[in-house]
N, C-alpha and C positions, 0 to 999 in steps of 0.2 A: 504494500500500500504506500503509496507516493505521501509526501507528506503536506500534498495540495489537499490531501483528502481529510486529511485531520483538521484543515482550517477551514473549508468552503464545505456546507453539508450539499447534498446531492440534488437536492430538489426537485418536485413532479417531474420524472420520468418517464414515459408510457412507451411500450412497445412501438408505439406508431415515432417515437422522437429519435429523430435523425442529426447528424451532426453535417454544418453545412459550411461550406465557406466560396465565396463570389468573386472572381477575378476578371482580372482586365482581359482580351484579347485584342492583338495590335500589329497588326501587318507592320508597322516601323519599328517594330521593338527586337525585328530580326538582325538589325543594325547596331543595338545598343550594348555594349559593350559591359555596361551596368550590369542590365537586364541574364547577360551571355552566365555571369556568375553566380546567378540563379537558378537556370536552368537544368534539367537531365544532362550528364554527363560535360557540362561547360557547354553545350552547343548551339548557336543561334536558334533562342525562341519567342512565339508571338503572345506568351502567357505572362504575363506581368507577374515577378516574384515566384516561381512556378513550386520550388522549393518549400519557401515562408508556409505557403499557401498547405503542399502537405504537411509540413509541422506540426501544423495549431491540429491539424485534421488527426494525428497519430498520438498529438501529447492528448487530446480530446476523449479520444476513445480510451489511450489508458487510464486516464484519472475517471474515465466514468466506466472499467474494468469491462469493457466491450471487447472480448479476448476473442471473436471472430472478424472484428474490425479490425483489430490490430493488425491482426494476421494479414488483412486483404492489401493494408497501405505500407506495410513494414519494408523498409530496404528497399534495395533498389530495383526488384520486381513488384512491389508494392506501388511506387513510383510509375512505373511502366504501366500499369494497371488502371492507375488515374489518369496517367496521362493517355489512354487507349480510350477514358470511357468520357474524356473531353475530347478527344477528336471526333468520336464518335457523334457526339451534339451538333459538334458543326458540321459532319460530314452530311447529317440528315438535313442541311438546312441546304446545303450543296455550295458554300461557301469555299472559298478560293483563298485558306490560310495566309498565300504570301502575296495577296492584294486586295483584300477586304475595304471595299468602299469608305467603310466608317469603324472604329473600334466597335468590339462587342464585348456583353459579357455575359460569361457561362458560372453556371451555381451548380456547384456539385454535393450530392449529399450523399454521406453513408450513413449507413443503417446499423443496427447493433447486432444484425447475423453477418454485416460486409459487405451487403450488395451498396454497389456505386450506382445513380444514377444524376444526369447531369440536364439542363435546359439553358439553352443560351440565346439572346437575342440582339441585334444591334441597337445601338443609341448613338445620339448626337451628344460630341464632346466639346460642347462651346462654354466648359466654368473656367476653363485658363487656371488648370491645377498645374505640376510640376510633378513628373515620375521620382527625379534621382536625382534633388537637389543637394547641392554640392553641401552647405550649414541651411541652417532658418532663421529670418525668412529670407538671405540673400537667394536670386534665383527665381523666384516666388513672383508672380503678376501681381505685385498690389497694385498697380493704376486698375486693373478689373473688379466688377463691379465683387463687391466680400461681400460672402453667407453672412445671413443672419442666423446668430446662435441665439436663443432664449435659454431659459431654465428653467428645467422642474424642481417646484420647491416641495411635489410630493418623496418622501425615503422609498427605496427598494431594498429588500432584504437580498446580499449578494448570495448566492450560490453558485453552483460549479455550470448551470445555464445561465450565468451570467459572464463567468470565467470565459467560459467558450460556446462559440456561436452554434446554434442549435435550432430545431424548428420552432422550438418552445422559447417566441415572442411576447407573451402577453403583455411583460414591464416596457416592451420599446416602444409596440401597437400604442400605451395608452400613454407614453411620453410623445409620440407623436401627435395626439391630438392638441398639444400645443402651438403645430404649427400650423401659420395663416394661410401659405399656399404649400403643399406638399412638393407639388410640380415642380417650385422653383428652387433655388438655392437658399434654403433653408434647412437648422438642423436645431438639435434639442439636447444637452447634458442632463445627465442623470448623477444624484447623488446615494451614497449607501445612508443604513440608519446612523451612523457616524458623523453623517453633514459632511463628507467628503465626494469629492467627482468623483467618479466611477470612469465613465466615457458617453460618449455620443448614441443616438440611437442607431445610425448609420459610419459613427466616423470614432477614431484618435481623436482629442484633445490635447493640445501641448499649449503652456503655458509661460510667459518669459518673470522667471521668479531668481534673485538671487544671481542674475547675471546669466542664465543659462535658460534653455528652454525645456520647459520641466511637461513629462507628463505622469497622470494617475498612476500609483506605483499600486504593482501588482497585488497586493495587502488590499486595496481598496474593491477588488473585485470583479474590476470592466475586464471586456474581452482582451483577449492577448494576441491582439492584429495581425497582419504578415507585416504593414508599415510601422506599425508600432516597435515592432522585431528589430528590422533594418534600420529604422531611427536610432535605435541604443547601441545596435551591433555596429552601427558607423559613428556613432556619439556625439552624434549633429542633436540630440535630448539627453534625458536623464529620465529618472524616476524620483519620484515625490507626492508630497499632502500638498494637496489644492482643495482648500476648503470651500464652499457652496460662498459660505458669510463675508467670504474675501475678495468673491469677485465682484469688478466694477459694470456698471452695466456701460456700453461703452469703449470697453478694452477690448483688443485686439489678441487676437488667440489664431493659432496654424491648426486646421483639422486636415487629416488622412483617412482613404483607407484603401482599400486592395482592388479597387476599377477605379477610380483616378487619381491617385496619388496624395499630392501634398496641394493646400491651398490656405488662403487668408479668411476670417470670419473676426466676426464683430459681435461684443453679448448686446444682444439687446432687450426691452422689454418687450411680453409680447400679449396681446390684449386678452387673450382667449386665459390667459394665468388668471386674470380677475375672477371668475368663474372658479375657481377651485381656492385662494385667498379663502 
């Protein structure tokens, strides 16, 4: 037993709950060099972080002791196996990997017997994020227009479906009904019963505290991202206590996450909060 498991309890689990995680795919990322070190075996790929991406999915499963998952994503046939049942997504869409009109992204989920299944779809990538910026926020479009972050000043009790990404939404479902337009660039922090950030319902939150740019440190509960990974593993962040009661509304904060990278946001207030006040 890991000893994530002695501090996060497990939380409504149900045979039907899946562990999931949502990646970039990028006809230009076959060129990235960043990107190359991520990849199966080093090799030019169009899978944003491809690696991160099974991590979260392998450390996932064994803290929540899925010993047929494990097995399915384990090593580097595990690997092979994901990455067979992402191509497979886009192959049914009949998608042209090393020219795809527009990024897309595919969601893979495994299951607690191992089965992988994946759905991917295109989108338009006009928020002016940044994949594999050099520090933060050099690099970074702030002349573009910044997400609005709000905040929920309701607590969530963390657990290990919080820890890591899972089908089991309900805390993010009801922090997003904070936001005014879903559609647009908008997002929502969540804090634990502690009065600390957690993360985003969609995103990494990093914070400029103490000279550095700080995010929720693992203690607090939020998921443990594939950006989130690569921001500490290059030490462009840190980890830290980012209290709820401490942030300004106003202040500027970097969010991530694993379909489009890095970007700028702004806390703001948001009217739909008056309603639960």
């Amino acid at each position: 037993m890991s000893s994530s498991q002695n501090i996060f309890p497990v939380g409504h689990v149900s045979e039907q709950t899946q562990i999931i995680s949502t990646m970039r795919v990028d006809s230009k990322l076959f060129t990235s060099a960043s990107n190359q070190e991520m990849s199966l075996s080093g090799h030019p790929s169009p899978f944003y972080m491809f690696l991160y991406h099974r991590d979260r999915m392998l450390q996932a499963a064994r803290e929540l002791q899925w010993t047929k998952a494990v097995e399915t994503i384990s090593g580097i046939q595990g690997a092979y196996r994901l990455l067979d049942a992402l191509m497979l997504s886009l192959n049914e869409n009949a998608w042209d990997i090393t020219s795809l009109p527009q990024p897309a992204r595919v969601r893979a989920m495994l299951s607690k017997t191992g089965t992988i299944t994946c759905s991917s779809s295109l989108f338009q990538d006009d928020r002016n994020w940044n994949l594999f910026p050099a520090s933060l926020p050099s690099g970074l479009n702030q002349s573009a227009r910044q997400w609005l972050v709000y905040l929920d000043l309701r607590k969530v009790e963390y657990s290990l479906l919080t820890r890591h990404k899972t089908t089991e939404r309900p805390m993010y479902d009801c922090a997003r009904t904070l936001l005014e337009n879903p559609s647009q660039a908008e997002e929502v922090l969540l804090q634990n019963t502690r009065g600390e950030i957690m993360e985003g319902s969609i995103s990494t939150p990093y914070f400029w505290r103490d000279q550095r740019w700080t995010t929720p440190a693992e203690t607090c509960g939020g998921n443990l991202g594939t950006t989130r990974r690569w921001a500490l593993d290059k030490g462009i962040a840190v980890e830290g206590i980012i209290k709820m009661g401490e942030i300004d509304i106003g202040e500027t904060l970097i969010l991530s996450n694993g379909v489009h990278g890095f970007s700028v946001g702004i806390i703001t207030k948001s009217q739909r909060s008056l309603e639960i006040d």
